[in-house]
C-alpha positions in Angstrom: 66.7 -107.0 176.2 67.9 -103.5 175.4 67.4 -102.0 171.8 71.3 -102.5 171.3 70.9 -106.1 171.4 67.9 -106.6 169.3 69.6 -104.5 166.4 73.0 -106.6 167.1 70.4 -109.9 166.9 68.9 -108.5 163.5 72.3 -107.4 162.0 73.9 -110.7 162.6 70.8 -112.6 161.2 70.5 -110.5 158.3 74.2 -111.5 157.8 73.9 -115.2 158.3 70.8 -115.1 155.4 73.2 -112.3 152.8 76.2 -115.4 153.1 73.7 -118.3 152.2 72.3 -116.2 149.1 75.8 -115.4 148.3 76.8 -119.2 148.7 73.7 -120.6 146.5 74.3 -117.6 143.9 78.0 -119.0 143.5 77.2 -122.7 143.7 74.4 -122.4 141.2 77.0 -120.2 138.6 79.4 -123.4 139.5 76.8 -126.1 138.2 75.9 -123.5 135.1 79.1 -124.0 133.8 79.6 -127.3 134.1 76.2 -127.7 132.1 77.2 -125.0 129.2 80.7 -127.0 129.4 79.1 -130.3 128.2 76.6 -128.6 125.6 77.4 -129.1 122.0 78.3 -125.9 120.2 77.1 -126.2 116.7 79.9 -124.9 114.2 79.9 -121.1 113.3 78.9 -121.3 109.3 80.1 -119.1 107.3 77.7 -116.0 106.8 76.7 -113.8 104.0 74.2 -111.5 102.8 72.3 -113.3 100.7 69.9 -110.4 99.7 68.7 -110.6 95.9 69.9 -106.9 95.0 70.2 -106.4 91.3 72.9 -103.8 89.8 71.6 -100.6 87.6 72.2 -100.6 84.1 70.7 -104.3 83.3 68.7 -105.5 80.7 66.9 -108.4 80.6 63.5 -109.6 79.0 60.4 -108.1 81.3 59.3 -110.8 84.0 55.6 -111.8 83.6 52.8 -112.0 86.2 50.5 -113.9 83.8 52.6 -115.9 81.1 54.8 -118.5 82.2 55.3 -122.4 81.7 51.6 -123.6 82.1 52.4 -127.3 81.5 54.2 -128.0 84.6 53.8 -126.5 88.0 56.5 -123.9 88.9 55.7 -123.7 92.7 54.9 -126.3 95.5 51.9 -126.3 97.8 54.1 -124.6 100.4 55.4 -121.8 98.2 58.8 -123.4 97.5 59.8 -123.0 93.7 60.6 -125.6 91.2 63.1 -124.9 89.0 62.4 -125.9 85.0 63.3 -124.5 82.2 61.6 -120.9 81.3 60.9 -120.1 84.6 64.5 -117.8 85.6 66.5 -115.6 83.5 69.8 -116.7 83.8 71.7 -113.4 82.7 70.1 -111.5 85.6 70.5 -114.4 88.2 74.0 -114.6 87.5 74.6 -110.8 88.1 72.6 -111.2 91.2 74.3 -114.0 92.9 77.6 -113.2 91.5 78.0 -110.6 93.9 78.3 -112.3 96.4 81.6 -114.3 96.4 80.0 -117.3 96.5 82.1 -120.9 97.0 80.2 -124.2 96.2 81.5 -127.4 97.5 80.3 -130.8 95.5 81.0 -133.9 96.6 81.2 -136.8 94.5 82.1 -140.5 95.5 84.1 -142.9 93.1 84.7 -146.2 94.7 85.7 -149.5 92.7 85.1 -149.8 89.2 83.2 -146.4 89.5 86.5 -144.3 88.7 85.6 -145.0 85.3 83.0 -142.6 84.7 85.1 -139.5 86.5 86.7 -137.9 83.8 83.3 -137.0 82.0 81.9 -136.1 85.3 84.7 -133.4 85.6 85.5 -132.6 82.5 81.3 -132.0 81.9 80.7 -130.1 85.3 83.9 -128.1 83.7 81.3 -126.9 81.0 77.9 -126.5 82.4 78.4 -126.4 86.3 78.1 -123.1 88.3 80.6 -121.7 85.1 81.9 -118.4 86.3 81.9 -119.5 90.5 83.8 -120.8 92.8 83.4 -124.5 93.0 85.4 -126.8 95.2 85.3 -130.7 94.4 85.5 -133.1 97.5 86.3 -136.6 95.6 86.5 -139.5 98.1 87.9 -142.6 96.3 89.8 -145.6 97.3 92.0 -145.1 94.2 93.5 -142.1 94.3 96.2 -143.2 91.9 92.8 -144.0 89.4 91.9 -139.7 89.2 92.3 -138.9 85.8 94.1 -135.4 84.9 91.7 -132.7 84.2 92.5 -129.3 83.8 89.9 -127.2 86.2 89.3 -123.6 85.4 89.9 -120.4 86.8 88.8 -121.1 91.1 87.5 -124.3 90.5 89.7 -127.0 92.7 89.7 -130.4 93.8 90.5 -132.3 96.6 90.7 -136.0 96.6 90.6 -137.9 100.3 90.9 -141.7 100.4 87.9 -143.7 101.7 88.3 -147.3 102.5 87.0 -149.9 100.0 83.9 -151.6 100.6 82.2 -154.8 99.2 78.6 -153.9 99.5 77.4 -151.1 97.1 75.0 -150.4 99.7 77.1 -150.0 102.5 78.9 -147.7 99.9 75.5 -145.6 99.3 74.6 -145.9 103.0 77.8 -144.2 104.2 77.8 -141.3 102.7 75.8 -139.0 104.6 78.1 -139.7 108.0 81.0 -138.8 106.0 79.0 -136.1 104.4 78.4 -135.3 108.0 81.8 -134.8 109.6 83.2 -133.3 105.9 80.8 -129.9 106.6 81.8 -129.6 110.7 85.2 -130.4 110.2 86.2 -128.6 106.6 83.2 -126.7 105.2 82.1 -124.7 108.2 84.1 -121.8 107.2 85.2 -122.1 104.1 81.9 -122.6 101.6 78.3 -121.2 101.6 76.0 -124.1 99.7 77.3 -127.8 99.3 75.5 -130.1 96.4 76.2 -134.0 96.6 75.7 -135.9 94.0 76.5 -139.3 91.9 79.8 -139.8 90.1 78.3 -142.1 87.3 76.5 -138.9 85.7 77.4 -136.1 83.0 76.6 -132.5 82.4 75.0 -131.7 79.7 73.5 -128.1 80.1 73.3 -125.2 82.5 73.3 -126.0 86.4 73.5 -122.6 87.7 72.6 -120.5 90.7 69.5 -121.1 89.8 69.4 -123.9 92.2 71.1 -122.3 95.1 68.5 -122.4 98.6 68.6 -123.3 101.9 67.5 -127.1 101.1 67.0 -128.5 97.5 65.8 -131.6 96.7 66.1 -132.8 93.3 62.5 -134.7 91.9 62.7 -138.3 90.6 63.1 -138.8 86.6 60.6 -141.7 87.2 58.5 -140.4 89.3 57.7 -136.7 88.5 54.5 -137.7 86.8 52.8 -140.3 88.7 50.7 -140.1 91.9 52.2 -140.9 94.9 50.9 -144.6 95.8 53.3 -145.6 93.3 56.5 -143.4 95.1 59.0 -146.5 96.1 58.9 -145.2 100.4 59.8 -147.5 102.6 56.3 -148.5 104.4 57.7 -151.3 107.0 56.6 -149.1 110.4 60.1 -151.2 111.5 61.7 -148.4 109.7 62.9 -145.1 110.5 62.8 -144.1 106.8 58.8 -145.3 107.3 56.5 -142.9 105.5 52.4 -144.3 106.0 50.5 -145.3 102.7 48.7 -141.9 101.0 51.4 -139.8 102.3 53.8 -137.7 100.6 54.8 -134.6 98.6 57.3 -135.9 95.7 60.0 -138.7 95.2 63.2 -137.2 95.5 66.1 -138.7 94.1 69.3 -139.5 96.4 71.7 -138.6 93.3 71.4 -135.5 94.2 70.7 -132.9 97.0 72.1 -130.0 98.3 71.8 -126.5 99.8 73.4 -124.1 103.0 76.2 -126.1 104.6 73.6 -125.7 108.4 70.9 -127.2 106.3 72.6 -130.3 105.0 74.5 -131.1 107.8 71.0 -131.5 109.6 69.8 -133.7 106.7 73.1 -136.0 106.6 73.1 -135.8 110.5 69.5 -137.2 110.5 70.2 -139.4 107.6 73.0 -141.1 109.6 71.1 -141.3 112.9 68.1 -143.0 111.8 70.5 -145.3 109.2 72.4 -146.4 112.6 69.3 -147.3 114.3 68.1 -149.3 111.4 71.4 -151.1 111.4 71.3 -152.2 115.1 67.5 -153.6 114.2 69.2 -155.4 111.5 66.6 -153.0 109.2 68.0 -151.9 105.8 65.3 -149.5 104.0 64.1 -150.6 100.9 66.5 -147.6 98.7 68.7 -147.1 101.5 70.0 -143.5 101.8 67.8 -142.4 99.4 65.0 -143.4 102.0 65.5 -141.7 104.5 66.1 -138.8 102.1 62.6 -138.9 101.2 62.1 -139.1 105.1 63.8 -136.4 106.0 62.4 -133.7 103.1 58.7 -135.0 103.9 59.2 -133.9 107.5 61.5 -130.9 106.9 60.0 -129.2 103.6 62.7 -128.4 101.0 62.8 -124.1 99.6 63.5 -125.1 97.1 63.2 -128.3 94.1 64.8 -128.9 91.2 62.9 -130.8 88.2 63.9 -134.0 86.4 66.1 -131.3 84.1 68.6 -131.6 86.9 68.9 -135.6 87.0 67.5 -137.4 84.3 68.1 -140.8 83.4 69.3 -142.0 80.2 67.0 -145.2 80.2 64.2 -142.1 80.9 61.8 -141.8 77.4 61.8 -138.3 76.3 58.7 -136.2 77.5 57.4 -132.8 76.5 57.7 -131.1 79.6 61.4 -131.5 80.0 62.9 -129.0 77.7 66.7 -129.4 78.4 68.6 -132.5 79.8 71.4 -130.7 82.4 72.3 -133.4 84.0 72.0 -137.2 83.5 72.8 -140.7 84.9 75.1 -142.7 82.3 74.0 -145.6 80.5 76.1 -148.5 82.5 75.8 -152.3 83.0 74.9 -152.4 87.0 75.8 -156.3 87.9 79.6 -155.4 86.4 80.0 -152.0 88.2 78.9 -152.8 91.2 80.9 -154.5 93.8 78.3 -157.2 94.8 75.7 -158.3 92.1 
């Protein structure tokens, strides 16, 4: 075989190998994006510099490395602050945060009878909540003839969205978080930086501030700040996806209240809902419901930041020493009449 041949024998093979690479290259960029095609793209949150950069020319009493609130602990075993009374200078956390264009979304939920306490929720949060910021209500009611008129400062707005009634008042508590859920993918994405839920049959009564602005804040239990923690209400049937063992635990967090980035508490509600639903088709209700699996979830995922029993206190709560101010308080209210079925 001449020496023509054999490079005409190598060319062509050489050729025949170049197309098959070619072939697999574009079949296997084919099957790529039919994968990336069916991948769920997480919503684009809206992004700010959330630095903690102070302005010149502000005067505020000296921070101390050594005096402080010694009768209550002002940081968790995993470095995240708690958030009482003495512990944050509010003039200089207001300069620091107001620079940043901030918009707060709170959601509220006033179904049946419950309408009745919305004007002092509103007309309270008017006085002591985030004063001086953006805030953007998100009341979901199934009377939206019931709102009462309240005048809403400068950037504060709400918007009212009709829910369907229900007759369980735990189907009512239970629901929240998948409605919580599609509210921040389908409204909030680009449109707020931190989202606070919390329960319409409350009032303001002091400051709620900045102060409690982090990725995820949990809000400690009026009952159960100053207990240990075999007496925490978890749910402990292993049936459970809210199941936390027996000696386990950081805090009881209460489900009246919770909040932080919008990225933060969709993964809470999204959670929330997801283990509720599985519950549900084991015919498993936990023993607080959503306020369970809240404890659940901030076990597993470790909040930055908590909030004491300032923040939701309890007006059947005796007064003790270490609570300084009462911010913000459940209403004194006769359960079996409010709720739909006691």
């Amino acid at each position: 075989m001449s020496l023509r041949q054999n490079f005409l024998i190598i060319l062509v093979f050489f050729g025949m190998v170049l197309s098959g690479l070619i072939y697999l290259n574009s079949n296997q960029t084919r099957c790529n994006q039919q994968i990336i095609e069916q991948v769920f793209i997480e919503p684009k949150w809206k992004l700010k510099n959330f630095g903690l950069r102070s302005s010149p020319g502000i005067f505020y009493n000296q921070p101390s490395a050594l005096v402080g609130r010694t009768d209550v602990a002002s940081v968790t075993s995993w470095l995240a602050p708690i958030i009482w009374e003495g512990t944050f200078d509010a003039t200089l956390i207001d300069i620091i945060y107001k620079q940043q264009n901030l918009t707060i979304a709170t959601t509220v939920f006033a179904l049946g009878k419950y309408t009745r306490f919305l004007k002092d929720f509103l007309e309270s949060a008017e006085e002591h909540y985030f004063v001086g910021f953006r805030v953007h209500y998100y009341l979901f009611t199934d009377q939206p003839e019931a709102i009462p008129n309240v005048k809403l400062g400068q950037e504060r707005y709400l918007t009212v969205k009709k829910v369907p009634s229900l007759n369980r008042w735990q189907d009512i508590s239970m629901g929240r978080m998948g409605i919580l859920e599609k509210l921040i993918e389908n409204e909030l994405a680009n449109e707020a930086d931190y989202i606070f839920c919390l329960d319409i049959d409350t009032k303001f009564y002091g400051r709620w501030g900045v102060e409690t602005l982090g990725r995820l804040v949990g809000v400690i239990h009026p009952w159960f700040f100053n207990v240990p923690r075999f007496i925490f209400t978890y749910e402990h049937r292993r049936e459970s996806q809210a199941y936390i063992p027996a000696g386990e635990g950081d805090y009881y967090y209460t489900g009246a209240a919770f909040g932080g980035s919008l990225n933060d508490v969709h993964k809470l509600t999204r959670t929330c809902r997801e283990q509720m639903n599985i519950d549900a088709a084991n015919s498993i209700e936990a023993i607080w419901h959503e306020e369970s699996h809240l404890n659940k979830y901030l076990f597993y995922n470790k909040p930055s930041k908590l909030l004491s029993p300032e923040y939701l206190w309890r007006d059947i709560s005796m007064c003790v020493g270490q609570v300084k101010i009462i911010r913000f308080s459940h209403v004194a209210k006769n359960n079996a009449e409010v709720r739909p079925n006691l």
